[in-house]
C-alpha positions as CSV (number, residue, x, y, z in Angstrom):
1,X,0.0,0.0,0.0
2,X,0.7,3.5,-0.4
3,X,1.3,6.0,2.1
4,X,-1.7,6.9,1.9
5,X,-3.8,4.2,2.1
6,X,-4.7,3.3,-1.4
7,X,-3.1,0.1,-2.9
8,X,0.2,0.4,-5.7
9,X,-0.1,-0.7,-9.3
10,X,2.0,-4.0,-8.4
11,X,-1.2,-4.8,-5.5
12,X,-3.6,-4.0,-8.1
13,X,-2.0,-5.9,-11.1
14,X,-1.5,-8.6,-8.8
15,X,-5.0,-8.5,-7.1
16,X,-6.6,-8.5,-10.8
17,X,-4.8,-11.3,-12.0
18,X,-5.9,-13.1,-8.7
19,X,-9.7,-12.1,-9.2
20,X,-9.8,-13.4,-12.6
21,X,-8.4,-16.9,-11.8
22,X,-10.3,-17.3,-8.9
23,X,-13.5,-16.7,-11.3
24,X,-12.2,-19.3,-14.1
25,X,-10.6,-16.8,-16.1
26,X,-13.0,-13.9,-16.9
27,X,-15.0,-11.7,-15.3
28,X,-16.7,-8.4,-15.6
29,X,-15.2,-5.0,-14.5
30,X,-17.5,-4.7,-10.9
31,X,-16.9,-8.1,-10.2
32,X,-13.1,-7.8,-10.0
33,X,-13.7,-4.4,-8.5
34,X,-15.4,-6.8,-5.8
35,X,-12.5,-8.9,-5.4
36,X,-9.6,-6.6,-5.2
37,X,-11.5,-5.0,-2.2
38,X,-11.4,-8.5,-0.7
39,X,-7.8,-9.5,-1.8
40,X,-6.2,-6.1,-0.6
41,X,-8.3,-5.8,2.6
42,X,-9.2,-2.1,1.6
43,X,-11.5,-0.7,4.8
44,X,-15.0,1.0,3.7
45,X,-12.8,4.6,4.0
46,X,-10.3,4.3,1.5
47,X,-13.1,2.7,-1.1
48,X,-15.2,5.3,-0.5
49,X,-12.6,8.0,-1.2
50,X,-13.9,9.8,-5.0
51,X,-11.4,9.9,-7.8
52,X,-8.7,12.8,-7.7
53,X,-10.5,15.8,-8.9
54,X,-13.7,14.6,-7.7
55,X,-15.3,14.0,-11.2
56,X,-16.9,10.4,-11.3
57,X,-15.9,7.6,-9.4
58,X,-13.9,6.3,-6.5
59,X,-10.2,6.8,-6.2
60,X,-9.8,3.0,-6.1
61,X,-11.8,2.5,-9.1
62,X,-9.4,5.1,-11.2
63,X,-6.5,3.1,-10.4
64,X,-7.9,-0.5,-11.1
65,X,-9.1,0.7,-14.2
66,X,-5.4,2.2,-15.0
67,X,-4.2,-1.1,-13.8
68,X,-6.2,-3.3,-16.4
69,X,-5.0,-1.1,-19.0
70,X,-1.5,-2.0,-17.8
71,X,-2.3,-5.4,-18.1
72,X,-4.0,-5.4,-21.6
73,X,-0.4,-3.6,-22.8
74,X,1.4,-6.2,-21.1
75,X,-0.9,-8.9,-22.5
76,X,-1.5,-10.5,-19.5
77,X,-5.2,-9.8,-20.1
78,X,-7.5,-9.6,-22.4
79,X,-10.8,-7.3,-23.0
80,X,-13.5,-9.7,-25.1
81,X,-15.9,-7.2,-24.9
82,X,-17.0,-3.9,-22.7
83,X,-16.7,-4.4,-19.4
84,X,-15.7,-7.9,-19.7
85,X,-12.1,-9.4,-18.6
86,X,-10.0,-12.5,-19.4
87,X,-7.1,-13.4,-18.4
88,X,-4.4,-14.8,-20.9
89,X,-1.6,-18.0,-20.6
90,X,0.7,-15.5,-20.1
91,X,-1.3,-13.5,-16.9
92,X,-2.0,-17.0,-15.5
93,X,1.5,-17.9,-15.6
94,X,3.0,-14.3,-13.6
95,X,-0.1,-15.1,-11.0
96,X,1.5,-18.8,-10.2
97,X,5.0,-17.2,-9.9
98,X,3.8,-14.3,-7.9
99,X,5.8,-12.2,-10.6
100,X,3.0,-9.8,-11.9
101,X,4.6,-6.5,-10.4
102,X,7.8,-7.2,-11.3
103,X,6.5,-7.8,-15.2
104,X,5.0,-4.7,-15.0
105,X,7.9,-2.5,-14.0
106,X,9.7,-3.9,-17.1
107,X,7.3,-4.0,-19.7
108,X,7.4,-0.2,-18.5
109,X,10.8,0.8,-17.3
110,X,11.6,2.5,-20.4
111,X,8.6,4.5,-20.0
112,X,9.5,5.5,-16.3
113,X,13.1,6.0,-17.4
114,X,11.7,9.0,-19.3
115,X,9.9,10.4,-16.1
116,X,11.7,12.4,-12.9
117,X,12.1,10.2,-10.3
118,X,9.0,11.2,-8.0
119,X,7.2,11.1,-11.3
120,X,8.1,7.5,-10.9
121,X,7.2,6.7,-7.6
122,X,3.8,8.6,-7.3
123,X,3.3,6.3,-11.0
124,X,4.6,3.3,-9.7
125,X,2.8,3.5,-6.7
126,X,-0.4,5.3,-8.3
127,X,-0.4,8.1,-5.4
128,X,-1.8,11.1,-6.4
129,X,-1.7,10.9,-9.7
130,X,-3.8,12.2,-11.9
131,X,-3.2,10.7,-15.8
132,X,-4.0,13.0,-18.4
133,X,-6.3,10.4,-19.9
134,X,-8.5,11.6,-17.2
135,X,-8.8,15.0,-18.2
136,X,-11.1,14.6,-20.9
137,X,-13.4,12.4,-19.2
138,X,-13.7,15.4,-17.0
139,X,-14.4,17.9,-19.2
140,X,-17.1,15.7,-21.1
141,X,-18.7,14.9,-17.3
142,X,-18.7,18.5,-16.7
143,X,-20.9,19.1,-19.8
144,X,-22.8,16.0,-19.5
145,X,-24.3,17.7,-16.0
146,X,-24.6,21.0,-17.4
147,X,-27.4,19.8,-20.5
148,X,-31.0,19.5,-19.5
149,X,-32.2,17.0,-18.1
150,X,-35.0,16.0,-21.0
151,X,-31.4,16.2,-23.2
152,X,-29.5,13.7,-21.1
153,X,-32.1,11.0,-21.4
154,X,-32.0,11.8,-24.8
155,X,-28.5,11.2,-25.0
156,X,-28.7,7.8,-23.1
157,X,-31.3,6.4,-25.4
158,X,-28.7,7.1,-28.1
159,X,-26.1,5.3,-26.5
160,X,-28.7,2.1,-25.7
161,X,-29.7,2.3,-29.0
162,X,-25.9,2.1,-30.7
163,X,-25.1,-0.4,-28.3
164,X,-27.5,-2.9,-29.5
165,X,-30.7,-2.3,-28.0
166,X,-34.0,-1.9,-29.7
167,X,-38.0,-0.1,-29.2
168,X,-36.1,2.2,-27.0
169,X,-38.1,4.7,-25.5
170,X,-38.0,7.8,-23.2
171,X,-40.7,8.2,-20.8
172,X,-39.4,10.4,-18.1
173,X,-43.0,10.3,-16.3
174,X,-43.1,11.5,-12.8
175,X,-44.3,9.0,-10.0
176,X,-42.6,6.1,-11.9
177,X,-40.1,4.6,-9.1
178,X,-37.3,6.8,-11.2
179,X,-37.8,4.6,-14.6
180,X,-36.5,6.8,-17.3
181,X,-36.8,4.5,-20.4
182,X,-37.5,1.3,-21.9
183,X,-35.8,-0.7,-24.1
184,X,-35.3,-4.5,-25.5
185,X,-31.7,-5.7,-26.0
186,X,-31.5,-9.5,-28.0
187,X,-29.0,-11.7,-26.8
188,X,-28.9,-14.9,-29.5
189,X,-32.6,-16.1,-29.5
190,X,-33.4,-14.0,-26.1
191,X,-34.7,-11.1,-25.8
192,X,-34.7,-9.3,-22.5
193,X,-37.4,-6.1,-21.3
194,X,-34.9,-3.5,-20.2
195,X,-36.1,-0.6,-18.5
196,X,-33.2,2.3,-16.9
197,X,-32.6,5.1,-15.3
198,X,-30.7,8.5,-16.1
199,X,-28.8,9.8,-13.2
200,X,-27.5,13.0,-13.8
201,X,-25.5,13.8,-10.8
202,X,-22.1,14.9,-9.0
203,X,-22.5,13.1,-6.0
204,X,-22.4,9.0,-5.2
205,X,-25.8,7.2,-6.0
206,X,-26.4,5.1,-2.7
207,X,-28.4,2.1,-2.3
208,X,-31.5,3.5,-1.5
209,X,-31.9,4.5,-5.3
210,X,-30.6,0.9,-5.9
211,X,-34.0,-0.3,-3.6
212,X,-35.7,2.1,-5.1
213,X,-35.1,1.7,-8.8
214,X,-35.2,-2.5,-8.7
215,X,-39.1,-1.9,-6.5
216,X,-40.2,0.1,-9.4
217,X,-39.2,-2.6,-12.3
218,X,-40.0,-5.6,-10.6
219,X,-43.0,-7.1,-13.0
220,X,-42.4,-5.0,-15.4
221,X,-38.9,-5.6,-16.9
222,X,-36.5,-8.5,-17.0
223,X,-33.1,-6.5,-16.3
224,X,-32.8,-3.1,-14.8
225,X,-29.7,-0.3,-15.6
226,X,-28.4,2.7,-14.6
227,X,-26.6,5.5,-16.1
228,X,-25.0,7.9,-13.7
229,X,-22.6,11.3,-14.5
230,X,-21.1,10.2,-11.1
231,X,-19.9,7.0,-9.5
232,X,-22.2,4.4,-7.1
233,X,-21.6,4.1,-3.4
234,X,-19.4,0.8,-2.4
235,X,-22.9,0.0,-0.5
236,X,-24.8,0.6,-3.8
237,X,-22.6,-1.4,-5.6
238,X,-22.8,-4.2,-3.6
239,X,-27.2,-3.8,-3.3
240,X,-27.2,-4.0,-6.7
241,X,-26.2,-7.8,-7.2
242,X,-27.0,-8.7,-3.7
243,X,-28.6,-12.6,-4.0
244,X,-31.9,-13.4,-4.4
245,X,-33.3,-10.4,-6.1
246,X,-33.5,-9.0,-9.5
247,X,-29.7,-7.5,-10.6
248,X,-29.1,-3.8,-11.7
249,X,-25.9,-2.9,-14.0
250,X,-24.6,-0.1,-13.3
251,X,-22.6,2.4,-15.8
252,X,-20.8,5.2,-13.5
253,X,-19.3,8.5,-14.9
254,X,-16.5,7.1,-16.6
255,X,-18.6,3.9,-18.3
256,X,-20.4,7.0,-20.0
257,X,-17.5,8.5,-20.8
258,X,-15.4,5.6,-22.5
259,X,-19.0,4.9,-24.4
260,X,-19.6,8.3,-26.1
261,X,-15.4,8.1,-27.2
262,X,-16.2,4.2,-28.6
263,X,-19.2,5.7,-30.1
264,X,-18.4,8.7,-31.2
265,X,-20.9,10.8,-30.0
266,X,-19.4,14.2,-29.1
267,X,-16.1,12.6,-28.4
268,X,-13.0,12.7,-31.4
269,X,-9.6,10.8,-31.1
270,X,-6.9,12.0,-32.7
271,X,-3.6,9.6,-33.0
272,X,-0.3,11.8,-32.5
273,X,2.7,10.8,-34.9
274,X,5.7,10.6,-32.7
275,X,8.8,10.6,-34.0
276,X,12.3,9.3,-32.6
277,X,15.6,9.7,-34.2
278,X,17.6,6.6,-32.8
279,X,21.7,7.6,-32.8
280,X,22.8,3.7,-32.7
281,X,21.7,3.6,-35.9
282,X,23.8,6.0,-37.6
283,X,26.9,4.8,-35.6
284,X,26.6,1.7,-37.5
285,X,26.9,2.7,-40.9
């Protein structure tokens, strides 16, 4: 652990890897989220602690979903599908040795060679640090609350609709339990009644919106989802796949963000040329 109190990059590479082997070799994004808290012991405080900057989730959710991306470079895991994790021959193998930090820091020592050396250590140990592949996720939240309401739900059905689903409809009626929309989403020869909800806040959603929101679609839909600007409670997160009642998935604040860029919906990437002159080379003529 860091100093203070939230877990390196070499815990959560290591924790990750551990999650998806104890599942059989994938699982989905809350689920290891789930397990790390386990593996690493984290107390309720540090999990409840929002990302740096305060934009859209928890602090440890920012640096598991930083480590995964580390992992995915080093091919140690693999992403099948959104929100969806496997873990590769390779990942299995550094979990048996109990070498996945050490992996890491190579696969990436050239990069941290390029970096001062606190730059290194608040990177290596993920303290403080604030990637710049944050910063646009925080602009886009900070418009995504800013639009009218009636726009946001608009904005959600776009995404739902792009992502598969069908007969999606807004109905933002008051008095409904918090139901937003309904949609249909075919999985193979299954279709599923989907109805969600558009959450368009700053603050954590806790589980009595959880109760609230699964009371309201019981008889009435199959699956339940929610869309949030911000991130959902530890509590909330937990409510919403607690045993013997209906599940809710939950997309946080930077699920909504990662979307719109895959989707292209108000979001452009633009790939950088970098260029490196390499001396060795003309030594050796």
């Amino acid at each position: 652990m860091s100093t203070n109190g939230m877990p390196t990059v070499s815990a959560l590479v290591d924790a990750t890897l551990k999650s998806l082997v104890k599942r059989g070799g994938t699982a989905a994004t809350q689920e290891v989220q789930t397990d790390i808290a386990a593996v690493l012991g984290l107390s309720e405080e540090v999990l409840a602690v929002p990302a740096t900057g305060g934009r859209s989730r928890t602090e440890v959710a920012r640096l598991a979903s930083r480590a995964r991306v580390y992992l995915r470079q080093m091919e140690a895991v693999e992403n099948p599908r959104r929100g969806v994790w496997a873990i590769t021959e390779y990942g299995r193998r550094l979990d048996s040795e109990g070498t996945a930090g050490e992996a890491f820091y190579e696969s990436f020592k050239e990069y941290f060679s390029r970096k001062s050396d606190h730059q290194v250590a608040t990177e290596f140990g993920l303290a403080d640090v604030n990637a710049p592949e944050d910063e646009w996720e925080g602009a886009l939240l900070d418009i995504l609350r800013q639009i009218p309401p009636d726009a946001f739900e608009r904005l959600c059905q776009l995404v739902l609709s792009k992502r598969g689903f069908t007969r999606v409809e807004v109905t933002g009626r008051t008095g409904d339990g918090g139901i937003d929309g309904v949609g249909v989403l075919r999985l193979n020869l299954i279709s599923f009644h989907v109805v969600f909800q558009c959450k368009r806040y700053e603050k954590a959603v806790g589980t009595p919106h959880i109760r609230e929101f699964r009371g309201a679609m019981t008889g009435r839909a199959d699956k339940g989802l929610i869309l949030t600007t911000s991130h959902f409670s530890v509590a909330a997160q937990r409510e919403a796949v607690r045993d013997g009642v209906p599940t809710i998935d939950l997309i946080d604040g930077s699920e909504l963000c990662q979307l719109l860029k895959d989707l292209k919906l108000g979001v452009r990437t633009e790939l950088v040329e970098r260029v490196t002159v390499e001396p060795a080379f003309f030594k050796s003529i």
